[in-house]
N, C-alpha and C positions, 0 to 999 in steps of 0.2 A: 832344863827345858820344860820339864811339868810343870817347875813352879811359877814360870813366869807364861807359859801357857793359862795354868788358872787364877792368873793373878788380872790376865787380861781381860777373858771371857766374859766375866760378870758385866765391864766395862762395853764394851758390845753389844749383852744384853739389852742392858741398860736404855741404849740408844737407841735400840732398833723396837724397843717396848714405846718411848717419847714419840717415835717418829709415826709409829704406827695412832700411838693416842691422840696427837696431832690431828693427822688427817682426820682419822674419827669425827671428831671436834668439829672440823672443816665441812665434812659433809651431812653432822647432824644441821646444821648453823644453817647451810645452804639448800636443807632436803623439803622444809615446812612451804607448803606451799609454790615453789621453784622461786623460794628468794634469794634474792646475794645480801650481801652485807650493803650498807648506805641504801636502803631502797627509798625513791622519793615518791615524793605521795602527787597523784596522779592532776590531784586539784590546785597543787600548785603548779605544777609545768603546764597543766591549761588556762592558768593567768597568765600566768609569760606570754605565751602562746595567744592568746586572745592581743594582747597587751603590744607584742611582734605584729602581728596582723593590722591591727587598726594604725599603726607608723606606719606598714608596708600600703595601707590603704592612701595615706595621706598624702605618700610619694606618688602614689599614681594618680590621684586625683590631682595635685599637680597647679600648674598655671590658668588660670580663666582667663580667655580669651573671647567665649561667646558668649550672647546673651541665653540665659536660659532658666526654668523655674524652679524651683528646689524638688519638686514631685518629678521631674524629668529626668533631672541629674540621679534623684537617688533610684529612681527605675531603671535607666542607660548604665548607671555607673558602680552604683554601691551593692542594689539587691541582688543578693548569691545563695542559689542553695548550696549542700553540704558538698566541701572539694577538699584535697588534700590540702594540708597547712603546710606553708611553705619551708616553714621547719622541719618537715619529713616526720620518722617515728611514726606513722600510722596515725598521726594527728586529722581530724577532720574541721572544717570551720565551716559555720554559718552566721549569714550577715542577713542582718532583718534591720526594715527602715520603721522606725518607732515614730517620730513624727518631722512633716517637714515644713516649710513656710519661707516665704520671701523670693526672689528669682536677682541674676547679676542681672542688672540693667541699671546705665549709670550708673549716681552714687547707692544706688539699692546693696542689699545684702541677702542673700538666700544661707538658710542652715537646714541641717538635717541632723539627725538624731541616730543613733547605728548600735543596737547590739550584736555583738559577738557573744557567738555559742561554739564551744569549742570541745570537743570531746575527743580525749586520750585512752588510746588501750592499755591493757596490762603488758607491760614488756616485763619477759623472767629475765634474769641472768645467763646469756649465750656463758659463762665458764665461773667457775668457783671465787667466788667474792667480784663477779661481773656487777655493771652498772643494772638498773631495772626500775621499774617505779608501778603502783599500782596502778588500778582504772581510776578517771575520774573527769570531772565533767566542767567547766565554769562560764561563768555569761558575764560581759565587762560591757560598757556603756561610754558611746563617746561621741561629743556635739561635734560638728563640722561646720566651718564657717566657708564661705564663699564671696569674695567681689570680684567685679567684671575687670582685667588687667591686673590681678595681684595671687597670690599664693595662697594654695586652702591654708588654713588653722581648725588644730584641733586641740580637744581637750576632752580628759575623765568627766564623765558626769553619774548618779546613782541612776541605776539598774530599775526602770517601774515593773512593778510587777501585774503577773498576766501576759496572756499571749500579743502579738505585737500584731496593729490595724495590717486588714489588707494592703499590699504592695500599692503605690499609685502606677499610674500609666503615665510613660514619655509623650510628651504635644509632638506632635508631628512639625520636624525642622522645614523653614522655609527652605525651599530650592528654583532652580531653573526648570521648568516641565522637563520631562522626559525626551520629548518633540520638540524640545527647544530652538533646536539646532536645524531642523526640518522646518517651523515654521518662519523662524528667520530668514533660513533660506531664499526661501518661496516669496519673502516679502521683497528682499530686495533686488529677487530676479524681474520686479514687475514695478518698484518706486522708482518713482523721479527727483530730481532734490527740493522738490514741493513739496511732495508727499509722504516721503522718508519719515521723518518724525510720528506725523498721527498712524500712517501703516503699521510703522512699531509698534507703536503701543497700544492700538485696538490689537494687535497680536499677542498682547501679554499686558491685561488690563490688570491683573492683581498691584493691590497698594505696595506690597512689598517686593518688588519686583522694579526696580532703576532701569531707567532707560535711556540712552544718550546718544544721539546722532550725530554726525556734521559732513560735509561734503569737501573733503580735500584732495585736488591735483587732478580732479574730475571724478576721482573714487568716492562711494559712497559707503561711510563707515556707519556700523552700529555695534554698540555696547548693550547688553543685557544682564543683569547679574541681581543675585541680593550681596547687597555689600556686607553686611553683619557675618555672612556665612562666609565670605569671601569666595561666594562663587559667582561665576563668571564668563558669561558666550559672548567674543567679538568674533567681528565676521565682516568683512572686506568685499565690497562689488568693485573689480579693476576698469578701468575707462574700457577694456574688450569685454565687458561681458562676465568674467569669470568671479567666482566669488571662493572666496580664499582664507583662510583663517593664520590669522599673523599669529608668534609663538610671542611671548614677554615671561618674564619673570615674576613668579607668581608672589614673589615678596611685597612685589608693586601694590598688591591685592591688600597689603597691611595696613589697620588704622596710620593714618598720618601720612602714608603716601598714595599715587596716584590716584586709585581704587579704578572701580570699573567702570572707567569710561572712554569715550575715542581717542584721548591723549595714548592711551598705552599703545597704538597707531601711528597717531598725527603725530604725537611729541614725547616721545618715552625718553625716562630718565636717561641718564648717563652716568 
């Protein structure tokens, strides 16, 4: 029994000396600063990360459908201060608009210019050989193209240096007034179907601003809209008197079909 007692022990030893030097190892490896093993460096997961962002931009900028002028889009759409990167990890992003030009209308083309600033924390290792990466900062550049009916495109472009021009300001979108709907009203509780037409539209003299009457079944209809925006007041006076607003389907409102005029009344799709 002794002999095979100390014939073992040494082997025991042995193991529990390896296992202890081990961990040793393990925890000098992971003690320097709270790194783990594989740490990435902070400057590349914020190219990614810039690099993610400006795709995720492209998705949301999306289909053009209105008219509008690249200093607009990039104020409405693009310019962001610093927000969480959609990647998570404590990432932050910043979009700054570097230069813009051109607007959709017709065959035009508007583009804008967009740096990403992207700044990543130190993440330590949550456990022993955990993932981690240091701090670290990067700024990526990338043009956006724009036509009226077709899908943004983008592309890398080099990074100018210096800080980026003041932001521009969105133009103010054409619309229907406010009192749209009130001053319509009011016109055709007192027109005739003489007077219908020029009442309208001394009611709402702006250029951009459509206007469309006609007198059917004894009702007197009017259309008000900007068609580019697809907005749109019809409004209904019944042979009694009463003025009503008929519901349609705002698809009608779409380049190519009806838009906004007394058809969506007198003669709506089918």
């Amino acid at each position: 029994m002794s002999r095979t007692r100390s014939a073992t022990e040494p082997t025991h030893l042995s193991r529990r000396r390896w296992v202890r030097w081990t961990l040793a190892v393990l925890l000098l490896a992971s003690a320097g600063c709270g790194r783990g093993f594989g740490e990435e460096s902070g400057d590349a997961l914020a190219r990614d990360t810039a690099a993610a962002e400006a795709k995720q931009l492209n998705t949301e900028l999306g289909h053009r459908n209105r008219a509008r002028d690249a200093g607009s889009i990039a104020a409405a759409e693009i310019v962001q201060e610093p927000t969480d990167a959609a990647s998570g990890g404590g990432a932050t992003v910043r979009r700054e608009a570097l230069a813009w030009s051109g607007r959709t209308a017709g065959n035009e083309r508007a583009t804008v210019d967009v740096r990403f600033v992207v700044t990543v924390p130190e993440q330590p290792p949550v456990s022993i050989g955990g993932a981690s990466n240091s701090a670290g900062e990067a700024a990526r550049c990338y043009r956006y193209e724009f036509e009226l009916y077709r899908y943004t495109t983008y592309h890398e472009i080099d990074c100018p240096s210096g800080p980026a021009p003041s932001p521009p300001t969105a133009a103010p979108v054409p619309r229907v007034p406010e009192d749209g709907r009130q001053r319509l009203t009011a016109v055709l509780r007192t027109a005739t179907p003489d007077t219908l037409a020029g009442a309208v539209r001394a009611a709402f003299p702006q250029d951009w601003i459509s206007v469309d009457t006609t007198v059917h079944e004894g009702a007197l209809v009017a259309a008000v809209g900007v068609p580019a925006e697809r907005d749109c007041l019809l409004l209904v006076r019944t042979p009694a008197g009463k003025i009503e607003s008929p519901g349609y389907d705002r698809i009608w409102l779409e380049p190519g079909e009806t838009g906004c005029r007394t058809a969506l009344y007198v003669a709506p799709p089918r």
